[in-house]
Each structure stands twice: as C-alpha cells, then as structure tokens.
mmCIF file of the protein (N, C-alpha, C, O) and its ligand, coordinates in Angstrom:
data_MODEL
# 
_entry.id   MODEL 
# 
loop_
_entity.id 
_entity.type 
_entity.pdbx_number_of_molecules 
1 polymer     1 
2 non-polymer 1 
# 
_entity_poly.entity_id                      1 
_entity_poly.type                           'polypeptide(L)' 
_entity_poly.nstd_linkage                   no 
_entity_poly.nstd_monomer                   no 
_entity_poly.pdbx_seq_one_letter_code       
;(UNK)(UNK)(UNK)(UNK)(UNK)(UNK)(UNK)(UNK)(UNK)(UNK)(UNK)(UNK)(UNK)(UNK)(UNK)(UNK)
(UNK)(UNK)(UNK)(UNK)(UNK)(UNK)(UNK)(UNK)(UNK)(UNK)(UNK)(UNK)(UNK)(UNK)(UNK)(UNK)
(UNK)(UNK)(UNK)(UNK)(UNK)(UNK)(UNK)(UNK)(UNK)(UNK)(UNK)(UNK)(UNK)(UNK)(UNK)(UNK)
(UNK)(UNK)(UNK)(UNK)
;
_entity_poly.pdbx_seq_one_letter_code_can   XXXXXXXXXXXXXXXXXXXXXXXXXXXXXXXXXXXXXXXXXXXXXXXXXXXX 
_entity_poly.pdbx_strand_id                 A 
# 
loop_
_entity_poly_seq.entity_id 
_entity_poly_seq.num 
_entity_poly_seq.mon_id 
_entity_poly_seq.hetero 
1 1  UNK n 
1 2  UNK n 
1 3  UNK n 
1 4  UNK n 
1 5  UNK n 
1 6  UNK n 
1 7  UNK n 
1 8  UNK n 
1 9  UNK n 
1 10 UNK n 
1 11 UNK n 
1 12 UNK n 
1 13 UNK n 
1 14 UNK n 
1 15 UNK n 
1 16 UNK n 
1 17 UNK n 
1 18 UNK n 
1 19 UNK n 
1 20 UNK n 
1 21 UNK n 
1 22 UNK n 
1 23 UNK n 
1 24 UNK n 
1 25 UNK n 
1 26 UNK n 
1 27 UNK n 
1 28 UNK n 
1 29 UNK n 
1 30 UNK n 
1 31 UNK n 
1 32 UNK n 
1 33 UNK n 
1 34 UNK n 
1 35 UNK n 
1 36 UNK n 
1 37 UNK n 
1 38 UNK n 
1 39 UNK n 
1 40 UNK n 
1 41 UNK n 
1 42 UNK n 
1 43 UNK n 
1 44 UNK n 
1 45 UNK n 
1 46 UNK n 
1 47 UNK n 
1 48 UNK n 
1 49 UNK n 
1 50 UNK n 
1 51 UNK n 
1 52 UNK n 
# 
loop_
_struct_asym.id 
_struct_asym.entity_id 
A 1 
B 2 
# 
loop_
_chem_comp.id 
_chem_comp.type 
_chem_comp.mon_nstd_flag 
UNK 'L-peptide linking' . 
ZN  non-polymer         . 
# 
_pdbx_entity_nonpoly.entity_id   2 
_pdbx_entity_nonpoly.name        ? 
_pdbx_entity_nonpoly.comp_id     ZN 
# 
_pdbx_nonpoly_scheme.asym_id         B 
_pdbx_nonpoly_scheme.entity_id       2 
_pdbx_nonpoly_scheme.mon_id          ZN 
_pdbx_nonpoly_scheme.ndb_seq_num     1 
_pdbx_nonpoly_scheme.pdb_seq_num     101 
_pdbx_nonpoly_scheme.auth_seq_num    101 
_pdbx_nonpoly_scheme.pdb_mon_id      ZN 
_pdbx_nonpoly_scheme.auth_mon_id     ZN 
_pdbx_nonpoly_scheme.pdb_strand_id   A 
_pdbx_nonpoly_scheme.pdb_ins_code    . 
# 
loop_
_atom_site.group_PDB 
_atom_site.id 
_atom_site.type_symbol 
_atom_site.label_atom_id 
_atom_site.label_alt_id 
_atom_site.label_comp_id 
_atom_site.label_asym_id 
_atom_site.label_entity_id 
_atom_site.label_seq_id 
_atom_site.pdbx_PDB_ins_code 
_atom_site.Cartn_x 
_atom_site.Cartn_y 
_atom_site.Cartn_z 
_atom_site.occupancy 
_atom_site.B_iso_or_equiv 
_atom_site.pdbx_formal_charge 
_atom_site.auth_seq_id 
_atom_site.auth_comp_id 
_atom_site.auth_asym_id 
_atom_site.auth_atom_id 
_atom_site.pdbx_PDB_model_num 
ATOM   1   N  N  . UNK A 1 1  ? -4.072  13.686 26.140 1.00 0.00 ? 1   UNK A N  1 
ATOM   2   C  CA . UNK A 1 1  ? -2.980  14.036 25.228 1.00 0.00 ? 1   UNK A CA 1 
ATOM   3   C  C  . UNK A 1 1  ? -2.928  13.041 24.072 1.00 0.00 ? 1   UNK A C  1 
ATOM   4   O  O  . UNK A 1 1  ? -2.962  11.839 24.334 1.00 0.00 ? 1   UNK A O  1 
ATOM   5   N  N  . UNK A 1 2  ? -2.846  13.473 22.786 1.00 0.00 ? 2   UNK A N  1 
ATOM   6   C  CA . UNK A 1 2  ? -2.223  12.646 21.270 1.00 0.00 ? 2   UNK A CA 1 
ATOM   7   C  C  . UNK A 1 2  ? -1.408  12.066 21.632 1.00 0.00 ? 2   UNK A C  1 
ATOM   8   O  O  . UNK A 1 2  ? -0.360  12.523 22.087 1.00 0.00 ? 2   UNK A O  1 
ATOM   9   N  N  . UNK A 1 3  ? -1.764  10.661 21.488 1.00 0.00 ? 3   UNK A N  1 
ATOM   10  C  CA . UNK A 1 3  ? -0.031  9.574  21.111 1.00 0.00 ? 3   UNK A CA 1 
ATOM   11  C  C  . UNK A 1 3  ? -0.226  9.874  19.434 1.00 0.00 ? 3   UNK A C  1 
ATOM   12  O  O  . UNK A 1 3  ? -1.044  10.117 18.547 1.00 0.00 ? 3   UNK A O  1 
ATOM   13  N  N  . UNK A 1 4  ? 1.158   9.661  19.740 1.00 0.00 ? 4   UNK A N  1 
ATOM   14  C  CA . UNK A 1 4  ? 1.933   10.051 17.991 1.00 0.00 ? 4   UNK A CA 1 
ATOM   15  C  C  . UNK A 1 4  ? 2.369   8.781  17.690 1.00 0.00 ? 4   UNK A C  1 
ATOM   16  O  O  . UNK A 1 4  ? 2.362   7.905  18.554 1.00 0.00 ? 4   UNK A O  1 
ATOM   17  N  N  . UNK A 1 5  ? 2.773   8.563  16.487 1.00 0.00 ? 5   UNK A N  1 
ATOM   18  C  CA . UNK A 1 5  ? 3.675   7.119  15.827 1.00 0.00 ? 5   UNK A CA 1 
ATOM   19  C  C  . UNK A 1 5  ? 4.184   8.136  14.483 1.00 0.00 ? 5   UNK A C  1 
ATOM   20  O  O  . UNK A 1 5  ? 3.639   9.028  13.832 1.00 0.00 ? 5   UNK A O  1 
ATOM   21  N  N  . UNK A 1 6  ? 5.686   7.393  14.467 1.00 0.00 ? 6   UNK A N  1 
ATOM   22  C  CA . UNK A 1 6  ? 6.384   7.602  13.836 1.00 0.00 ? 6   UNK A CA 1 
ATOM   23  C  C  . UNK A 1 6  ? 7.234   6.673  13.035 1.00 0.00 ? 6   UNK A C  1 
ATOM   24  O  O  . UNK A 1 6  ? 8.264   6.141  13.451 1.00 0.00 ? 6   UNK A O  1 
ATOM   25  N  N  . UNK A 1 7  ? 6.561   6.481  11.505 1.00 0.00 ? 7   UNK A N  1 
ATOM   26  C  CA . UNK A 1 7  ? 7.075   5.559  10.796 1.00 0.00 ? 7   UNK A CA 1 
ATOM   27  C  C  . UNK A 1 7  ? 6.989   5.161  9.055  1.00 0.00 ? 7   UNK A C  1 
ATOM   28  O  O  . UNK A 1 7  ? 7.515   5.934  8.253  1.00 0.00 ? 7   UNK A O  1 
ATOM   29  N  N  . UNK A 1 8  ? 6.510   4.301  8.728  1.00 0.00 ? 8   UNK A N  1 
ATOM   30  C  CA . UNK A 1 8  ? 6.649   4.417  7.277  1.00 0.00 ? 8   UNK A CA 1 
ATOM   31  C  C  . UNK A 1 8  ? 5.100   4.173  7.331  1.00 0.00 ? 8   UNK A C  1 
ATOM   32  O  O  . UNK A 1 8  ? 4.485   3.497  8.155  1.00 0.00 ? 8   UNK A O  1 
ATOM   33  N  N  . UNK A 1 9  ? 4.656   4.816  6.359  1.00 0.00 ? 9   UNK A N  1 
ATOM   34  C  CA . UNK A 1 9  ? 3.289   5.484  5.613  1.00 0.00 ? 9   UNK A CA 1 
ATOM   35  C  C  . UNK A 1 9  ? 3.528   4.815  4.231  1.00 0.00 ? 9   UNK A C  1 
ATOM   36  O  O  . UNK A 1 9  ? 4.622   4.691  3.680  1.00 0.00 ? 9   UNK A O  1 
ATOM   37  N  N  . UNK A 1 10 ? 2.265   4.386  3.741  1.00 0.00 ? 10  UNK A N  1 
ATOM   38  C  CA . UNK A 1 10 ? 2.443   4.345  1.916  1.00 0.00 ? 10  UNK A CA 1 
ATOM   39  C  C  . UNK A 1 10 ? 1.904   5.187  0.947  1.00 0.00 ? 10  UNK A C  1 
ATOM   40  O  O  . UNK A 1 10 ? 0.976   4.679  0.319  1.00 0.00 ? 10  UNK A O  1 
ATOM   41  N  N  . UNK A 1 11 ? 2.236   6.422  0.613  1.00 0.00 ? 11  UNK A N  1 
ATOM   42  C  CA . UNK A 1 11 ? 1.328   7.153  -0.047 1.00 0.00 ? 11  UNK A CA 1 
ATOM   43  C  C  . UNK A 1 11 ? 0.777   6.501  -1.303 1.00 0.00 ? 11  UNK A C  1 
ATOM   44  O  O  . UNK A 1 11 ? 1.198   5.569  -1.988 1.00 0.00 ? 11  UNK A O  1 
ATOM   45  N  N  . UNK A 1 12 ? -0.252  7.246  -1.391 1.00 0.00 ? 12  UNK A N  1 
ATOM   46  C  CA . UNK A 1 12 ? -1.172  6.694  -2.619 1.00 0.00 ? 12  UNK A CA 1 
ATOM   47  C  C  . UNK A 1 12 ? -0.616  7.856  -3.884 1.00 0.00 ? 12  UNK A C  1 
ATOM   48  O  O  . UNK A 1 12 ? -0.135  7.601  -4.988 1.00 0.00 ? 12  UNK A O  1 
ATOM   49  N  N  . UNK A 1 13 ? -0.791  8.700  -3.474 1.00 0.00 ? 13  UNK A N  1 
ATOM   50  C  CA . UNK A 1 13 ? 0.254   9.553  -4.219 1.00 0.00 ? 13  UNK A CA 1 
ATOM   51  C  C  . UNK A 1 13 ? 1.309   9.548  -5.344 1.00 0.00 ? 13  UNK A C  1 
ATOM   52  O  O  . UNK A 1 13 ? 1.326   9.864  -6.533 1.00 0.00 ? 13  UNK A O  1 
ATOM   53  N  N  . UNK A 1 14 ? 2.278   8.996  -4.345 1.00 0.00 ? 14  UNK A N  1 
ATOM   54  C  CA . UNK A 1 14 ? 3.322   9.287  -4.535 1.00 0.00 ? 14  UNK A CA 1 
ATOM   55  C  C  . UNK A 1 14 ? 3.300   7.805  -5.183 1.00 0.00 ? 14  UNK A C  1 
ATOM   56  O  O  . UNK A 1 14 ? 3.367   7.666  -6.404 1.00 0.00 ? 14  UNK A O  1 
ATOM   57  N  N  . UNK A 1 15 ? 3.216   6.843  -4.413 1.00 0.00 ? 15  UNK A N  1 
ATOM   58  C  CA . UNK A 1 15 ? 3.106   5.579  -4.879 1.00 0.00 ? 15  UNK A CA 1 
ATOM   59  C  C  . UNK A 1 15 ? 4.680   4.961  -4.365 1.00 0.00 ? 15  UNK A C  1 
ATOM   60  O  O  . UNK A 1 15 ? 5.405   4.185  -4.987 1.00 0.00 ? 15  UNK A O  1 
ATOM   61  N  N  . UNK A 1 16 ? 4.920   5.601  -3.007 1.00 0.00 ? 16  UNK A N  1 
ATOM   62  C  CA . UNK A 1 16 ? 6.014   5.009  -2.368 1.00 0.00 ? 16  UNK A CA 1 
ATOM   63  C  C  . UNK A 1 16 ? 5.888   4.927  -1.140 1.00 0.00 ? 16  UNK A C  1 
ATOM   64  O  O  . UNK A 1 16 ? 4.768   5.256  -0.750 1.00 0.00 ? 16  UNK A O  1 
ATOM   65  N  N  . UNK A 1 17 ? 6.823   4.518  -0.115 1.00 0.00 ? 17  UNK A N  1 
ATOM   66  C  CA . UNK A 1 17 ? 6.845   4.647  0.830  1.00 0.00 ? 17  UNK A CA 1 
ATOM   67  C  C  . UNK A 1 17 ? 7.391   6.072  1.582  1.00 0.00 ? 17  UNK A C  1 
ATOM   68  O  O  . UNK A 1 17 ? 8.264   6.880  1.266  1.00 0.00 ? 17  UNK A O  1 
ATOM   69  N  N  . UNK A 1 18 ? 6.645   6.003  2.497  1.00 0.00 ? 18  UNK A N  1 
ATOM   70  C  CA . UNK A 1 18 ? 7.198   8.060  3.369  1.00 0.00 ? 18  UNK A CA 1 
ATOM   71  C  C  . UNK A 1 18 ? 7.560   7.385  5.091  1.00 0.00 ? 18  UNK A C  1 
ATOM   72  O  O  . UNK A 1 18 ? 7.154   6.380  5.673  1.00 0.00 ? 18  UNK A O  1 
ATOM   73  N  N  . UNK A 1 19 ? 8.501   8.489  5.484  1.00 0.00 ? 19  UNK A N  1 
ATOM   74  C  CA . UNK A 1 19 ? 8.727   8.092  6.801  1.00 0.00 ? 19  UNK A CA 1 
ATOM   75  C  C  . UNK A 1 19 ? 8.015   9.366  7.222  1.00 0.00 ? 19  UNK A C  1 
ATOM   76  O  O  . UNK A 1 19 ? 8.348   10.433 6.704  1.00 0.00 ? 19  UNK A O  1 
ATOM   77  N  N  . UNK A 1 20 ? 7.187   9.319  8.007  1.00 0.00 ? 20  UNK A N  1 
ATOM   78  C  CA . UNK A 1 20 ? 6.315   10.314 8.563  1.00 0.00 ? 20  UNK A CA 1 
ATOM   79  C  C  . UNK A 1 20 ? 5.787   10.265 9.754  1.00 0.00 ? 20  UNK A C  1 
ATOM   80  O  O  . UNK A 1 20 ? 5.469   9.143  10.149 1.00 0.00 ? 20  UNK A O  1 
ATOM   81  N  N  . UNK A 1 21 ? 5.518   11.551 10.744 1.00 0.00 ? 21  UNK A N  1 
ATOM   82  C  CA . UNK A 1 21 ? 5.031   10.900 12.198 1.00 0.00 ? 21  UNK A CA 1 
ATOM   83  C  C  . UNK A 1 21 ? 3.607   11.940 12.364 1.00 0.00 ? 21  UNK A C  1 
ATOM   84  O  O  . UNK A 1 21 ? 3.510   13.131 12.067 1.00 0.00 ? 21  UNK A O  1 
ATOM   85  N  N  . UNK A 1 22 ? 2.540   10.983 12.968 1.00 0.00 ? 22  UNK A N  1 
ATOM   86  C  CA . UNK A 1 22 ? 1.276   11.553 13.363 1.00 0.00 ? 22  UNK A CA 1 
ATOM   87  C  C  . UNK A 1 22 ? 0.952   11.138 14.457 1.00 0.00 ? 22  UNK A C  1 
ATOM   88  O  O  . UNK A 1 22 ? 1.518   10.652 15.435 1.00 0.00 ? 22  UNK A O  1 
ATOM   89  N  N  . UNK A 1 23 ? -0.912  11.622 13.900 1.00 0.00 ? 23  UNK A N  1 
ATOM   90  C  CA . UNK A 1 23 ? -1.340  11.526 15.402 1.00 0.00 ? 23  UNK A CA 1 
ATOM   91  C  C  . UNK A 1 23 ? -2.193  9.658  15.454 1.00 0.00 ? 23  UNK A C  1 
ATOM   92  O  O  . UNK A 1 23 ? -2.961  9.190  14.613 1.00 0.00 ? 23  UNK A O  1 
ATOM   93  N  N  . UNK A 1 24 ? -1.934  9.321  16.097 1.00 0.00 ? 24  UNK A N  1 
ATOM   94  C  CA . UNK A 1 24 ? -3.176  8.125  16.495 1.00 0.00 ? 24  UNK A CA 1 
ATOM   95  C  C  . UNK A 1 24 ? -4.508  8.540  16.451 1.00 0.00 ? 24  UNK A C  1 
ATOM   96  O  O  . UNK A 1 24 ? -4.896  9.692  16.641 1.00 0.00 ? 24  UNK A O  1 
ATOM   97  N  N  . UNK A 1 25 ? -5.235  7.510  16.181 1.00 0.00 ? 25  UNK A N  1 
ATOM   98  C  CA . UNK A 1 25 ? -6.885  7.974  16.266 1.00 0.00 ? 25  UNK A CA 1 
ATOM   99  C  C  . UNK A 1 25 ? -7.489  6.283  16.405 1.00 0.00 ? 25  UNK A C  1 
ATOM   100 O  O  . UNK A 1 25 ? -6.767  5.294  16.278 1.00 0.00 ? 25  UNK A O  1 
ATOM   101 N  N  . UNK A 1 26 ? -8.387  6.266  16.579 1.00 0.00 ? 26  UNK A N  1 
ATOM   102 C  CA . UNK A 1 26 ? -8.894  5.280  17.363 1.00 0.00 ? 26  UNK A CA 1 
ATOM   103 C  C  . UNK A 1 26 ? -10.420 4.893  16.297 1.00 0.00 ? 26  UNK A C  1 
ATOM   104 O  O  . UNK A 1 26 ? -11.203 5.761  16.680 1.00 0.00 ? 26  UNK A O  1 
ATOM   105 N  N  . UNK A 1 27 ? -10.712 4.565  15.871 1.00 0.00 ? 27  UNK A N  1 
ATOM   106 C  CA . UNK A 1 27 ? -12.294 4.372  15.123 1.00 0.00 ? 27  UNK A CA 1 
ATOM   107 C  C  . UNK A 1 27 ? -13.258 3.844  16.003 1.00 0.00 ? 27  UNK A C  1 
ATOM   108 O  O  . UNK A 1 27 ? -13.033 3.379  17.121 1.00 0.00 ? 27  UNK A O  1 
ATOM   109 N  N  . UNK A 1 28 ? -14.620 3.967  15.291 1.00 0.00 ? 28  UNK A N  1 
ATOM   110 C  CA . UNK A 1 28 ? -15.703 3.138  16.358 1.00 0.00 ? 28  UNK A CA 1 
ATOM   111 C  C  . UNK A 1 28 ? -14.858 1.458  16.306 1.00 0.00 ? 28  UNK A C  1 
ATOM   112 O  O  . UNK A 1 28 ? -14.318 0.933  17.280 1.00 0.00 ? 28  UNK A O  1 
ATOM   113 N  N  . UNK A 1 29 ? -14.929 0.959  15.130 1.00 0.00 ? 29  UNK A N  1 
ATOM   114 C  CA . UNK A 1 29 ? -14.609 -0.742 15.451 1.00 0.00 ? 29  UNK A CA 1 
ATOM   115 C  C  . UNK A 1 29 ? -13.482 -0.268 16.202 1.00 0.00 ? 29  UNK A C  1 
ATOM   116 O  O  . UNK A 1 29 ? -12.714 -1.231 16.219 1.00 0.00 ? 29  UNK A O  1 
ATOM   117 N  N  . UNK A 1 30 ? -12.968 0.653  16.815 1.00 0.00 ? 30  UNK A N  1 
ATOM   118 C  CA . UNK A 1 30 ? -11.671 0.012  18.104 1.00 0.00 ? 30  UNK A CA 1 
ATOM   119 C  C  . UNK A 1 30 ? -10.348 -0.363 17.154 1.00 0.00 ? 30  UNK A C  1 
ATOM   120 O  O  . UNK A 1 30 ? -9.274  -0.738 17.624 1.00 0.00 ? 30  UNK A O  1 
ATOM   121 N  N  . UNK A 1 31 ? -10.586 -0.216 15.927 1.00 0.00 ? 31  UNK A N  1 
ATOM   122 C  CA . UNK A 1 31 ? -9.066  -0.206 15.430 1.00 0.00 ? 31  UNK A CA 1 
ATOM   123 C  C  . UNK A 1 31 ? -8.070  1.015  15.601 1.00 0.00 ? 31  UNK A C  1 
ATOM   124 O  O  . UNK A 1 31 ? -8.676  2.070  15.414 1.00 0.00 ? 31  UNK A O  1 
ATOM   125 N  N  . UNK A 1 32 ? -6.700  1.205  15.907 1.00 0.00 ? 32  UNK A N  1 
ATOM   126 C  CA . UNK A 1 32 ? -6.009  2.073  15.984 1.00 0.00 ? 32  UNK A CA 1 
ATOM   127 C  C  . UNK A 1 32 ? -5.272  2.830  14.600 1.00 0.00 ? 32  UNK A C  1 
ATOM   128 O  O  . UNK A 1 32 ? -4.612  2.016  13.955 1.00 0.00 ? 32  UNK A O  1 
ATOM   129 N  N  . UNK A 1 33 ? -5.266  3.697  14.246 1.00 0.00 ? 33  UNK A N  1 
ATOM   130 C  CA . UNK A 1 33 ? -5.051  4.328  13.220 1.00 0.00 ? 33  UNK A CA 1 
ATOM   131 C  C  . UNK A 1 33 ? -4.095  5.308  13.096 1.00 0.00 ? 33  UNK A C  1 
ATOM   132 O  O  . UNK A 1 33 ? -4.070  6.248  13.890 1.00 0.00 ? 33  UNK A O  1 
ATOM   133 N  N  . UNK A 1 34 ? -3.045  5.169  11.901 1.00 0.00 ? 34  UNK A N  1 
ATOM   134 C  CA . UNK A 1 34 ? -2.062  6.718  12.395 1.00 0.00 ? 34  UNK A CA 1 
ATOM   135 C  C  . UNK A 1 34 ? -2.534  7.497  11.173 1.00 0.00 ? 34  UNK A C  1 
ATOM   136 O  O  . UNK A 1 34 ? -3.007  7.117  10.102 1.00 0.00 ? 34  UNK A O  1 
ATOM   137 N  N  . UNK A 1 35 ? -2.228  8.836  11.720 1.00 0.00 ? 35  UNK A N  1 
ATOM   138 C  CA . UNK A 1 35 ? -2.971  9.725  10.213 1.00 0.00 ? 35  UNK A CA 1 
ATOM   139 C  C  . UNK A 1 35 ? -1.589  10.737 10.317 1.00 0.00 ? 35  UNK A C  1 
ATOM   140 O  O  . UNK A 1 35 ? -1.135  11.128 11.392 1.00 0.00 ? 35  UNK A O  1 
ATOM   141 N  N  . UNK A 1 36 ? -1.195  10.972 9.390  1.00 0.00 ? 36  UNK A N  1 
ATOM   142 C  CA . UNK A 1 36 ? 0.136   11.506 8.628  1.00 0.00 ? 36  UNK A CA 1 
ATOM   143 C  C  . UNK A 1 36 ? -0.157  11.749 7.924  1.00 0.00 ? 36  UNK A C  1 
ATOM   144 O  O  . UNK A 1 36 ? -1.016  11.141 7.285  1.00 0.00 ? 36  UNK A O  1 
ATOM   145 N  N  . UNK A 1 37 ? 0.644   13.322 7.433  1.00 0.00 ? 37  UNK A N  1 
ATOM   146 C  CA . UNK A 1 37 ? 0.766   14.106 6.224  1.00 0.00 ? 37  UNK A CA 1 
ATOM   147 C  C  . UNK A 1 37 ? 2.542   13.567 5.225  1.00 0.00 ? 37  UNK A C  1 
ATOM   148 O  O  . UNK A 1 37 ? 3.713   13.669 5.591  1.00 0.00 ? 37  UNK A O  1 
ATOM   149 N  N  . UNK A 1 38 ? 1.968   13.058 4.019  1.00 0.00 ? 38  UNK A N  1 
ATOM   150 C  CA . UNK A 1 38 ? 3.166   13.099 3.369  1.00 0.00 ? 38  UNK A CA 1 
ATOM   151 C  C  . UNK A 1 38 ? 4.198   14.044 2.753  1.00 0.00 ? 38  UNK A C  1 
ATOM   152 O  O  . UNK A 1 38 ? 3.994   14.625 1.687  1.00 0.00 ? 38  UNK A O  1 
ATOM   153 N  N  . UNK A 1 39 ? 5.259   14.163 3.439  1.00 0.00 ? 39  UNK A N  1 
ATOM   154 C  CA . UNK A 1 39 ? 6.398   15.151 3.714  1.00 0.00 ? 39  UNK A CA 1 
ATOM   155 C  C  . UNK A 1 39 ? 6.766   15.512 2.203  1.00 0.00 ? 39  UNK A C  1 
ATOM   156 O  O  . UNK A 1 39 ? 7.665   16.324 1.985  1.00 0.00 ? 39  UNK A O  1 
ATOM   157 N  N  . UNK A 1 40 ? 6.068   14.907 1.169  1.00 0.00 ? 40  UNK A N  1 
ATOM   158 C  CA . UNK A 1 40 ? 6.934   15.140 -0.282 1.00 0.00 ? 40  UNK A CA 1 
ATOM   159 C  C  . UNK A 1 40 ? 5.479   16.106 -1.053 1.00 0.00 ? 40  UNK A C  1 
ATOM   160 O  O  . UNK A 1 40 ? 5.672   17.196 -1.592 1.00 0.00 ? 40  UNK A O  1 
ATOM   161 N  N  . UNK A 1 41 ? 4.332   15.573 -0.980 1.00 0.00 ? 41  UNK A N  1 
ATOM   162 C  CA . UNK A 1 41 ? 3.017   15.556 -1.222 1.00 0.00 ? 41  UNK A CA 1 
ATOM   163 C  C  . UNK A 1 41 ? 2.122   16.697 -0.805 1.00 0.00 ? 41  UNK A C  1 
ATOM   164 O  O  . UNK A 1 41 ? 1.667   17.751 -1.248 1.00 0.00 ? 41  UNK A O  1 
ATOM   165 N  N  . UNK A 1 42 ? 2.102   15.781 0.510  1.00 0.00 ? 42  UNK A N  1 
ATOM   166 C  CA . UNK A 1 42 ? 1.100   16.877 1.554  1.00 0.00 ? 42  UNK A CA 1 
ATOM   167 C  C  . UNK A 1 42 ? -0.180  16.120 1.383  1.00 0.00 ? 42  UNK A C  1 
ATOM   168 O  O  . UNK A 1 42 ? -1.244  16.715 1.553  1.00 0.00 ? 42  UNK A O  1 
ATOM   169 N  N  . UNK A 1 43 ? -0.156  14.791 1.044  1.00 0.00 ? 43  UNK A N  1 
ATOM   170 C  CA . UNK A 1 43 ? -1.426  13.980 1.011  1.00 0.00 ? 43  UNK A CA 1 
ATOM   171 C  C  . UNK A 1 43 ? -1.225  13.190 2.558  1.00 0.00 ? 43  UNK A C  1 
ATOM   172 O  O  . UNK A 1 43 ? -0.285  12.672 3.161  1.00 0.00 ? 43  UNK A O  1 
ATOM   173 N  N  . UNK A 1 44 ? -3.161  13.503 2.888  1.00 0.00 ? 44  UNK A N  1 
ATOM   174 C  CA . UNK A 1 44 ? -2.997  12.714 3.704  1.00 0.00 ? 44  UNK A CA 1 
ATOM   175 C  C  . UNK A 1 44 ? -2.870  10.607 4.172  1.00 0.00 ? 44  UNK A C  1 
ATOM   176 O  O  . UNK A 1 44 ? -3.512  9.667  3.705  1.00 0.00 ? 44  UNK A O  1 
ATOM   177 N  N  . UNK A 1 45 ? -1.880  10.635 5.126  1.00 0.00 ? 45  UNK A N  1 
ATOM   178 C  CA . UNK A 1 45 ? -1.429  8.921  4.816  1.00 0.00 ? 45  UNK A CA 1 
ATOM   179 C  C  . UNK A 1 45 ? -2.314  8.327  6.032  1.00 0.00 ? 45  UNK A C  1 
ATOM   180 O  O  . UNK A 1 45 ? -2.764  9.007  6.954  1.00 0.00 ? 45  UNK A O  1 
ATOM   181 N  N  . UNK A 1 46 ? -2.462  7.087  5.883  1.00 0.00 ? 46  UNK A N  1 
ATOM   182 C  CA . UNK A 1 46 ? -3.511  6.700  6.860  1.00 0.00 ? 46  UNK A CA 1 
ATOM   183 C  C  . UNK A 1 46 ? -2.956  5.138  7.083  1.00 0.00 ? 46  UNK A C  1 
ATOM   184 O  O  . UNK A 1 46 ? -3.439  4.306  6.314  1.00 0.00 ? 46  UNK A O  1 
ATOM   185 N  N  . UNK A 1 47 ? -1.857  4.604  8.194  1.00 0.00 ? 47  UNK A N  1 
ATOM   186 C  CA . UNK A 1 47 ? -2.239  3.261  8.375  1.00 0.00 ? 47  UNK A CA 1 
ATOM   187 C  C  . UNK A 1 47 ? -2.572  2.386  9.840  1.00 0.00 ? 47  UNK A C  1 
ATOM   188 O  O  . UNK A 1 47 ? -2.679  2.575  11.052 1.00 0.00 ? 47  UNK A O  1 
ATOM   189 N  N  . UNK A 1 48 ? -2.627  1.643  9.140  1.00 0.00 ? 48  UNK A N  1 
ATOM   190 C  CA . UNK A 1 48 ? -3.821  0.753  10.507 1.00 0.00 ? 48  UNK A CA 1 
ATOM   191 C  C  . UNK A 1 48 ? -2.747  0.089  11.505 1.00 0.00 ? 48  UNK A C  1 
ATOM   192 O  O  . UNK A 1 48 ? -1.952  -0.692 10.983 1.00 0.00 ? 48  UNK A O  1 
ATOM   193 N  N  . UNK A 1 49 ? -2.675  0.248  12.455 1.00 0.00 ? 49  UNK A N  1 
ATOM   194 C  CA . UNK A 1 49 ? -1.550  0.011  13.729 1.00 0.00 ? 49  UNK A CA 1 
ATOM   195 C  C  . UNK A 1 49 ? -2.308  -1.654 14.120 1.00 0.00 ? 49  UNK A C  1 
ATOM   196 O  O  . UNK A 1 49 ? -1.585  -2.645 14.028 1.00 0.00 ? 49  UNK A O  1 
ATOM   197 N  N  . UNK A 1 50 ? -3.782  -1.807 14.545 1.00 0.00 ? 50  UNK A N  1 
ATOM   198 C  CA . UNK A 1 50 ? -4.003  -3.025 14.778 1.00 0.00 ? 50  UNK A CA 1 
ATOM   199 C  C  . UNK A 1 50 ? -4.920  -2.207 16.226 1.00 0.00 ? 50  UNK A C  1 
ATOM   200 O  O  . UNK A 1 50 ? -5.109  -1.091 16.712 1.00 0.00 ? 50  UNK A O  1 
ATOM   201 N  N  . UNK A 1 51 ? -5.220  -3.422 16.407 1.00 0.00 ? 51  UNK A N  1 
ATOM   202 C  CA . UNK A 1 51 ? -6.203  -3.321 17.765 1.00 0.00 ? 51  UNK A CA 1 
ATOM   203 C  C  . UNK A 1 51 ? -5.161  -2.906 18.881 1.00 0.00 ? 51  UNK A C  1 
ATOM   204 O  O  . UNK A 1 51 ? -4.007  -3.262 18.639 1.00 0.00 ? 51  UNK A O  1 
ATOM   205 N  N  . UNK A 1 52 ? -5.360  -2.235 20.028 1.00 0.00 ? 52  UNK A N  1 
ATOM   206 C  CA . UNK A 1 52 ? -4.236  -2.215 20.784 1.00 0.00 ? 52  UNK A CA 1 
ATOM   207 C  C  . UNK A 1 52 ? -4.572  -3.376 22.021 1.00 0.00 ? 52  UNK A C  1 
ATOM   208 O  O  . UNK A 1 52 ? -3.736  -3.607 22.895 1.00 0.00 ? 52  UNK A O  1 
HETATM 209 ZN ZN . ZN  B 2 .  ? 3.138   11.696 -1.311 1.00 0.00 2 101 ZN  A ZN 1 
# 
C-alpha cells in the first residue's frame, strides 16, 4: 500500500508555497520523496522527505 504525506510543497509554478498531499516514492539512492499535484496549477510538486 502508498504511504501518503501531507504538507507544504513549493511550486515552481506558482512560485509559492501549496499545502498538498501525495504519494511517497522512494528513488534508487534510497531517498524518500513526496510527489503532489498543485491544487492551484496542476503542476507536478516534488519534495525530498530525507532518508527514512
Ligand atoms: Zn502551482
């Protein structure tokens, strides 16, 4: 099952901050990643959670 996170995103976009919730994703280097759609936009937001 998707873990989700739910939180502030920075769109590139928009060029602000978004409160938005996605899915986690994981990369080869093992970093954790949330990927969110911006709720104003519809661009996708991408930030880095950290190693878990
Ligand atoms: Zn946006």
């Amino acid at each position: 099952m998707a873990e989700t996170w739910s939180g502030e995103f920075y769109c590139v976009k928009c060029k602000e901050k978004r409160e938005a919730s996605g899915e986690v994703r994981v990369n080869d280097k093992g970093t954790r990643m949330a990927q969110a759609l911006c709720p104003v936009c519809g661009t996708k937001l991408n930030r880095i959670l950290g190693k878990a």
